[in-house]
C-alpha positions as CSV (number, residue, x, y, z in Angstrom):
1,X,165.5,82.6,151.6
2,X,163.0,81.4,154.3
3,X,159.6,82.9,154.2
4,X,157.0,81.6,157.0
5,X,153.5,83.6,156.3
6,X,150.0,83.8,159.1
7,X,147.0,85.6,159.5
8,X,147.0,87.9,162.4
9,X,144.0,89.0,162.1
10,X,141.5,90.9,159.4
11,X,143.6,91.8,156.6
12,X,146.8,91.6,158.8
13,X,150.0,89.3,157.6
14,X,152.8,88.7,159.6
15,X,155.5,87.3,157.4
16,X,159.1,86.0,158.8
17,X,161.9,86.0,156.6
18,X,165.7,84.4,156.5
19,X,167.8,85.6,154.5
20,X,171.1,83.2,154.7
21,X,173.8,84.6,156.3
22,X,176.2,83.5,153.2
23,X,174.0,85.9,150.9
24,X,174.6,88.3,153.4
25,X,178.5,88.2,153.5
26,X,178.7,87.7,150.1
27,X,176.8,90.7,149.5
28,X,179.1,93.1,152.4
29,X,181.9,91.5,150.9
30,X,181.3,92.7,146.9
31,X,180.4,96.2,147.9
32,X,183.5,96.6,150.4
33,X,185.2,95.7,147.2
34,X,183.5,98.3,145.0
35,X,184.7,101.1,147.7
36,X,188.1,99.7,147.7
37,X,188.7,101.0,144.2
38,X,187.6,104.4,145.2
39,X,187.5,105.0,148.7
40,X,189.8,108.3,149.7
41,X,191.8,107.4,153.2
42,X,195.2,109.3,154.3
43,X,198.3,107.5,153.6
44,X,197.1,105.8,150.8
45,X,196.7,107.2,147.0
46,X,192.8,107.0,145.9
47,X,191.8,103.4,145.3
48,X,194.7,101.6,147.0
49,X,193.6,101.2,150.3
50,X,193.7,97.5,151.6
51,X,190.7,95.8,151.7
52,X,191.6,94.8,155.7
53,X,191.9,98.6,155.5
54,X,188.3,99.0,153.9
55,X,186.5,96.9,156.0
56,X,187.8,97.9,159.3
57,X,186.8,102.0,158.4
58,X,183.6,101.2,156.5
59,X,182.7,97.6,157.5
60,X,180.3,98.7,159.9
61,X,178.7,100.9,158.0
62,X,178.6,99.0,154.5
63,X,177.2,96.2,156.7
64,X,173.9,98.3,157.7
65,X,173.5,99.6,154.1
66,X,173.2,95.8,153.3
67,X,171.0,94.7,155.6
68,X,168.5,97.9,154.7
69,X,168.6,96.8,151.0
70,X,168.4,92.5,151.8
71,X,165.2,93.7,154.0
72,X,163.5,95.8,151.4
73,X,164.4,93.5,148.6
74,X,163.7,90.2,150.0
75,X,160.6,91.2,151.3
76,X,159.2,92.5,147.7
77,X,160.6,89.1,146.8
78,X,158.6,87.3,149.4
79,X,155.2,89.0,148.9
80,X,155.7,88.3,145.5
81,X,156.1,84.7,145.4
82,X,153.3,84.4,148.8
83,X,150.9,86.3,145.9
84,X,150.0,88.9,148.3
85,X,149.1,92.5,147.8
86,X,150.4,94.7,150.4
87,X,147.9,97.8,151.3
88,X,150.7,100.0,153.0
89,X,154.5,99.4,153.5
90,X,155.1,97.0,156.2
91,X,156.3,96.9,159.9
92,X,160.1,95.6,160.5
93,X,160.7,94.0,163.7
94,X,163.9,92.8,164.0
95,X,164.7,88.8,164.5
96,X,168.8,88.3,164.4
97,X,170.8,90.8,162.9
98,X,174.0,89.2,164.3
99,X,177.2,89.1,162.3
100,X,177.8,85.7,161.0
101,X,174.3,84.3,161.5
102,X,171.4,84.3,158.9
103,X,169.9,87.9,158.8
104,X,166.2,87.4,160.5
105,X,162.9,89.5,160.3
106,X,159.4,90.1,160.6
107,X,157.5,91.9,158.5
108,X,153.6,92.8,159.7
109,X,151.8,94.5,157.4
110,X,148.0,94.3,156.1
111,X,146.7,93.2,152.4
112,X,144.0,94.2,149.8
113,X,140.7,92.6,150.4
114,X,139.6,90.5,147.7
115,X,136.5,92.2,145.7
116,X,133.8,91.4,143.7
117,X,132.0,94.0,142.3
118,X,128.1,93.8,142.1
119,X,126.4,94.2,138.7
120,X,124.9,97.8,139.0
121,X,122.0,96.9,136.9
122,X,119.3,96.9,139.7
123,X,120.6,100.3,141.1
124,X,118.1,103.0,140.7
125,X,119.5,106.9,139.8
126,X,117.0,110.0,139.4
127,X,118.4,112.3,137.1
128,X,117.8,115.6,137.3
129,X,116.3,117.3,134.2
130,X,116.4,121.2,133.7
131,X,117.0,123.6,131.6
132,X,117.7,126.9,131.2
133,X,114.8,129.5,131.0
134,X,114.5,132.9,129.5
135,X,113.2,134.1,133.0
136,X,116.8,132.7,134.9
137,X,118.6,134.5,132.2
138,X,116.9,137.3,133.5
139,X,117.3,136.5,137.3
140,X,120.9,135.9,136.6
141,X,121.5,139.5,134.8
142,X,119.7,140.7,137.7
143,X,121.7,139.3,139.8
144,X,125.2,140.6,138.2
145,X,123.4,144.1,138.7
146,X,123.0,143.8,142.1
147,X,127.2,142.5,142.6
148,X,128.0,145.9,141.0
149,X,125.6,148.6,143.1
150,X,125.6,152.2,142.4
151,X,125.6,154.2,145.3
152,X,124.6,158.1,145.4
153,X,124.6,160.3,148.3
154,X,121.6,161.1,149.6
155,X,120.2,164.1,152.7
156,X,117.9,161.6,154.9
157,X,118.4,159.0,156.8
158,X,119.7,156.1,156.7
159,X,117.5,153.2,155.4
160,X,117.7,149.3,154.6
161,X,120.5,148.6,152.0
162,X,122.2,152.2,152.2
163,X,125.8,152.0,152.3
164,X,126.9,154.7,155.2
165,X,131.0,156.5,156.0
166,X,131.3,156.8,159.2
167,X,134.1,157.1,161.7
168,X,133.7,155.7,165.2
169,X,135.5,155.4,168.7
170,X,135.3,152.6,170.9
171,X,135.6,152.4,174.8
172,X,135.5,149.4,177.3
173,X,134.9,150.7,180.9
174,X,135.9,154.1,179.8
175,X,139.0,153.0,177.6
176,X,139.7,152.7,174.4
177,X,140.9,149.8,173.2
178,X,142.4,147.8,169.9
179,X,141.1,147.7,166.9
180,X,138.1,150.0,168.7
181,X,138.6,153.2,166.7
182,X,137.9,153.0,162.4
183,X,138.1,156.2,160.0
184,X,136.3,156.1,156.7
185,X,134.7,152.7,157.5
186,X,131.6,151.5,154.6
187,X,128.6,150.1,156.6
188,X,125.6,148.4,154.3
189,X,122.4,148.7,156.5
190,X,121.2,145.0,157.0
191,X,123.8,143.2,155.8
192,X,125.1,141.2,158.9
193,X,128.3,143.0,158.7
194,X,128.0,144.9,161.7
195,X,127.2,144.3,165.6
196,X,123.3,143.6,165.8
197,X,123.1,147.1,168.3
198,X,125.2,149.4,165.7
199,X,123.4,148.2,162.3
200,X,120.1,149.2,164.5
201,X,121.2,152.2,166.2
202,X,122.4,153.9,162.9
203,X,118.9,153.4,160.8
204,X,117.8,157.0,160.6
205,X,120.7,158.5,161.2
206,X,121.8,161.2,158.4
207,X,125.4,162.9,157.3
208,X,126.5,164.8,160.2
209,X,125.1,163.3,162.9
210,X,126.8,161.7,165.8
211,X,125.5,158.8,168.1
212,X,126.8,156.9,171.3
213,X,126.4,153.5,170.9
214,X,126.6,150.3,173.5
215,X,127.0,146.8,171.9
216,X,127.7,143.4,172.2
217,X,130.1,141.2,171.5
218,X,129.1,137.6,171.2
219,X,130.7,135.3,173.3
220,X,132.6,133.7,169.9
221,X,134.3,137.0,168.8
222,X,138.0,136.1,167.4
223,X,139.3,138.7,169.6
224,X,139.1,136.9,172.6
225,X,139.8,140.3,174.5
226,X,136.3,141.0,173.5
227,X,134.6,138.2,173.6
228,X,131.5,138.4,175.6
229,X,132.2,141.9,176.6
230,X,130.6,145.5,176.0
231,X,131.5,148.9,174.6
232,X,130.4,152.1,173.6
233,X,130.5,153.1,170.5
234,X,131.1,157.3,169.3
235,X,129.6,156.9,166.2
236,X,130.1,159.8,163.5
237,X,128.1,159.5,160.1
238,X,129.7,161.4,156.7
239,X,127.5,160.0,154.2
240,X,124.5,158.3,153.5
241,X,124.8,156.5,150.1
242,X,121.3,155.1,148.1
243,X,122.2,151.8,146.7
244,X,120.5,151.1,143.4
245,X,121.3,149.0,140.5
246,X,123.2,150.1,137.6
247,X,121.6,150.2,133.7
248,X,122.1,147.3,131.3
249,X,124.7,150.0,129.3
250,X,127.4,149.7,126.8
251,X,129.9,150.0,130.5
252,X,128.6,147.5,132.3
253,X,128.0,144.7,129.6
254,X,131.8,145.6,128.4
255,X,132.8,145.1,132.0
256,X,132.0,141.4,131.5
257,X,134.0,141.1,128.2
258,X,131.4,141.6,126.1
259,X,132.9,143.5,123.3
260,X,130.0,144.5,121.4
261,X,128.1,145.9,124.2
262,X,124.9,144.7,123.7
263,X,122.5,143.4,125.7
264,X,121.8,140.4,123.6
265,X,125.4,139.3,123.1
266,X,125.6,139.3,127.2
267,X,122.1,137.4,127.5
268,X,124.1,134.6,125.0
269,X,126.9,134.5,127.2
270,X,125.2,134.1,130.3
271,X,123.4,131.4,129.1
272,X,126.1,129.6,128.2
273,X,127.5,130.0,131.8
274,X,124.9,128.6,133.0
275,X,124.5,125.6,130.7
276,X,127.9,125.1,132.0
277,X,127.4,125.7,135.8
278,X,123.6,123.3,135.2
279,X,125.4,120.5,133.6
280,X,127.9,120.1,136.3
281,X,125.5,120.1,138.9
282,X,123.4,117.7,137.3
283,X,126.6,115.6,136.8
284,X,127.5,115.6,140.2
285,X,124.3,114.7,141.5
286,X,124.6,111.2,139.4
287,X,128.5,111.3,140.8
288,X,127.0,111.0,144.4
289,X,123.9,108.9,143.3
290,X,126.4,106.3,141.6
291,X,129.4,106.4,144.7
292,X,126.6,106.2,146.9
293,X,125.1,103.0,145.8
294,X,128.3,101.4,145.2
295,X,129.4,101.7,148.5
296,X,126.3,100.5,149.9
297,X,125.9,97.5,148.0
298,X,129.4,96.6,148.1
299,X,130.3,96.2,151.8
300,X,134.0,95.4,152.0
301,X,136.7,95.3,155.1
302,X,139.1,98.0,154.6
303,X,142.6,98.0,155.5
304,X,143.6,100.4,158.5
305,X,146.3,101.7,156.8
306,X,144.2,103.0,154.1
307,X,142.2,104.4,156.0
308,X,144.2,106.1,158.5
309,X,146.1,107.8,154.8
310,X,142.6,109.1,154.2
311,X,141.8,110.5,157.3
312,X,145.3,112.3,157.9
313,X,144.6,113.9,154.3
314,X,141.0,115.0,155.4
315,X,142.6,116.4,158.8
316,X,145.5,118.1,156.5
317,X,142.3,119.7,154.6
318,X,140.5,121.1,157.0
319,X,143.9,122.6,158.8
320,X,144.2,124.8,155.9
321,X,140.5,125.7,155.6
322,X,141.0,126.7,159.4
323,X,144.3,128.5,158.7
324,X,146.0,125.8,160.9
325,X,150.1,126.3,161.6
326,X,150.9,123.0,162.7
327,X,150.0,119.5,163.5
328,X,149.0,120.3,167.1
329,X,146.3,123.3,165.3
330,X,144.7,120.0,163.7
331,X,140.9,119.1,164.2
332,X,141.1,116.2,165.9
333,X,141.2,112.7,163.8
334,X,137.7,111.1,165.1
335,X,135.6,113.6,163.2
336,X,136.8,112.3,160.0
337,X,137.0,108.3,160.2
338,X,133.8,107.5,158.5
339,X,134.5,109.7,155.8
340,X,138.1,107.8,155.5
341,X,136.6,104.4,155.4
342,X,134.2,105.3,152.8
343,X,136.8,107.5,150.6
344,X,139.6,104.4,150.9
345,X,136.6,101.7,149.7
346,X,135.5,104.1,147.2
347,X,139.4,104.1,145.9
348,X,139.4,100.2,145.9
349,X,135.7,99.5,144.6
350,X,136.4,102.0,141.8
351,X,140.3,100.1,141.1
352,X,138.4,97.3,140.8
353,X,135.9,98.2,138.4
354,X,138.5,99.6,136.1
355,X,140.6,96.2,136.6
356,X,137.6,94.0,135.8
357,X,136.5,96.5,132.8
358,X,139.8,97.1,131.3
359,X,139.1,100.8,131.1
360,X,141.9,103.0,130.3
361,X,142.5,106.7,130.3
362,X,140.6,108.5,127.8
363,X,143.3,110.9,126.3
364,X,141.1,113.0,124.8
365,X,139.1,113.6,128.2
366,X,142.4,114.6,129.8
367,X,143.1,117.1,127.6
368,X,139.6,118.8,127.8
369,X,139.7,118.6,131.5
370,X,143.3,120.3,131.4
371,X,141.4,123.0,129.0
372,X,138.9,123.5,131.4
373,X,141.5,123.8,134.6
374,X,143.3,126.4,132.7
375,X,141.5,128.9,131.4
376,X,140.6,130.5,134.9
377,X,144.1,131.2,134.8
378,X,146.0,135.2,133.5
379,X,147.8,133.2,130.9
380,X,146.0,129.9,130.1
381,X,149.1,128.6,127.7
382,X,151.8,128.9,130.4
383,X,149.5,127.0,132.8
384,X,149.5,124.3,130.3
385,X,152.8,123.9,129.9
386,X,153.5,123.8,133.9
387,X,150.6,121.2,134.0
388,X,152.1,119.5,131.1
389,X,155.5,119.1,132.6
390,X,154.4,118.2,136.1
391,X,153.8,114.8,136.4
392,X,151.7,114.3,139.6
393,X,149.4,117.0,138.4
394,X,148.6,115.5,135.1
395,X,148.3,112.2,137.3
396,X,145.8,113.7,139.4
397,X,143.6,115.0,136.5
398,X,143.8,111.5,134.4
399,X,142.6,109.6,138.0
400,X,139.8,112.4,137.6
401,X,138.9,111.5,134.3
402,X,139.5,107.7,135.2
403,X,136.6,108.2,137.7
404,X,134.7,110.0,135.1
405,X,134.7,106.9,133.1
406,X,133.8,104.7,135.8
407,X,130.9,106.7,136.7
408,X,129.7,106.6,133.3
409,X,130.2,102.1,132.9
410,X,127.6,102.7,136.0
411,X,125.5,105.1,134.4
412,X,124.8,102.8,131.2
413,X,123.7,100.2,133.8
414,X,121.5,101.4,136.3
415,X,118.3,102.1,136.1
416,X,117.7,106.0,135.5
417,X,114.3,107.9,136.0
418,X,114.3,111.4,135.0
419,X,113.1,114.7,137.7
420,X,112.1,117.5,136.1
421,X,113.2,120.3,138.3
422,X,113.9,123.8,137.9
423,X,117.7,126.0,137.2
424,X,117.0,127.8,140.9
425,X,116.4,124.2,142.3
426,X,119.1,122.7,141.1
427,X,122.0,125.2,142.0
428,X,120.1,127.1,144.7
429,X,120.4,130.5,142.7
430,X,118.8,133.2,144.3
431,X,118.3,131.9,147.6
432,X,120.2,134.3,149.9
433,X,120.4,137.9,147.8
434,X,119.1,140.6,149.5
435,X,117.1,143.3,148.0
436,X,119.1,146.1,146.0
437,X,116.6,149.5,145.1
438,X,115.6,149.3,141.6
């Protein structure tokens, strides 16, 4: 075998390979042989064909299988002996594929950059310190009252967080029209789930009373029938409903499988929540800190292909987000190619690090991960055993972990300065509830 290797350009190879056309005959020639002492043809009992036979129904087609096979094998061969680290498969262009002459190829393709890792020693982290107060307990609890409102019928009108039945009829230009006409609909006063004219034009308004209605819709309405046009609205209220919160009770802390019911059992495990929830932020905050500075101060050229995997797998993301059917329903590939350069150097910086460190996959971090994953899950034990047997899934959890431990060989080298902050700053608790009656 010839191999003939130059730099196109960047990362790019373009290798040219010959693979002697004996090696290829000799190859044809032992598999023909091989189908001779099976091959099924009319007028001949299983396995006694001739071999003239053989080669004149299948020699075509054994022939193409062979040159598939020389081309993938020789070129592993090739870019094993060149010591060369192929980023993606490579590109076959075809040189002389001729019968009788030496089978002849290029292969372009692009390599791994070579990396060396800077020493994170002189990278400066601020880590987050908080903890969790008696008074966030408190907000929290409040805040799982207000999820689960009471609402009472009231006789006056309707006010700012009152949940209102009503009916209504819809007509554009005198017509009615889809989706226009509701029966037993729940409205919340103020809470941005209705048209800006309705949620105003129904403050005040008590059981029994009717309204007519013109509103809006904005120029981004789904229904594009709509869009940007108007309508009146026949508006019928049945009931005006008070929100207010429900008590701290035996039913309510039971509804969060508390067993005992008491109020200071369900403090303990809300607390505990939100040790939980406070320690992965925190975590996460030195996870960006850390990827951050190591792919600032480790600029590296990045192989296209890479990138290009990246980006198709961000694109594929956001398709589903959007509810996207097919690949012509895909946001379009420029939006995402800065966050695929930096998510493929990321991938190679961090492959690197483990390479250099020897760090290997802490087993016993695996399995609480896994522990973790599952017990969101009806029946935690039969999740375990799917994860269990599935290997891609386990792999994707171990590279998890694998970046865990990465994250942490930078962590014992920076150099960390401590934040105090606050629970509420941290997660952003709080921030958008709107006020529930008391």
């Amino acid at each position: 075998m010839q191999v003939s290797l130059s730099a196109t350009g960047g990362l790019e190879r373009r290798m040219e390979v010959a693979v002697p056309a004996s090696e290829v005959a000799a190859e044809i020639e032992q598999r023909l042989k091989q189908l001779s002492r099976t091959a099924r043809l009319k007028g001949f009992r299983p396995g006694k064909a001739p071999l003239p036979v053989i080669r004149k129904q299948f020699g075509d087609q054994v022939r193409d299988e062979v040159v598939n096979d020389l081309v993938r094998t020789s070129f592993a061969k090739a870019v094993t002996e060149q010591k060369l680290q192929p980023a993606a498969g490579p590109r076959i262009e075809p040189l002389s594929l001729d019968p009788g002459n030496d089978l002849k190829y290029a292969a372009v393709f692009e390599v791994l950059p070579e990396i060396k890792v800077k020493s994170p020693y002189d990278v400066a982290i601020e880590r987050p310190s908080a903890e969790v107060t008696e008074q966030d307990v408190d907000a929290m609890l409040e805040s799982m009252r207000r999820q689960r409102p009471v609402f009472t019928a009231v006789e006056r009108g309707a006010a700012e967080t009152d949940r209102l039945i009503i009916d209504y009829d819809g007509k554009m230009q005198g017509q009615p029209f889809e989706g226009g006409e509701g029966r037993d609909m729940q409205l919340i006063v103020g809470s941005g789930q209705a048209l800006p004219e309705l949620d105003k034009e129904v403050r005040g308004m008590k059981a029994g009373e009717r309204k007519s209605i013109t509103v809006a819709f904005p120029s981004g309405h789904p229904n594009k029938a709509l869009a940007g046009k108007t309508a009146e609205m026949d508006v019928s209220v049945k009931r005006v409903e008070e929100q207010t919160l429900p008590a701290l009770d035996d039913e309510f802390i039971r509804s969060y499988g508390v067993e005992d019911g008491t109020v200071d059992s369900l403090r303990s495990e809300v607390r505990k929540s939100m040790d939980r929830e406070l320690a992965g932020v925190i975590r996460n905050r030195l996870r960006s800190q850390v990827l951050d500075a190591l792919y600032k101060e480790n600029v590296i050229e990045v192989p296209k292909a890479l990138v290009d995997e990246q980006v198709q797998q961000l694109q594929l993301d956001m398709g589903r987000r959007m509810g996207a059917r097919d690949v012509s329903q895909l946001p379009p590939r420029e939006q995402f190619v800065d966050q695929g350069r930096r998510r493929a150097a990321l991938g190679l910086l961090l492959s690197q690090i483990v390479q250099n460190e020897g760090l290997k996959v802490d087993r016993e971090r695996v399995l609480a991960r896994l522990n973790d994953l599952i017990t969101s899950y009806p029946n935690p034990e039969e999740t375990r055993r799917a994860y269990l047997q599935n290997p891609d899934a386990m792999k994707q959890i171990e590279s998890a972990v694998l970046e865990d431990q990465v994250i942490d060989w930078a962590l014992e080298r920076a150099r960390i300065t401590d934040k105090p902050m606050s629970f509420r700053e941290l997660t952003g608790f709080g921030q958008t509830e709107a006020p529930v009656a008391a």
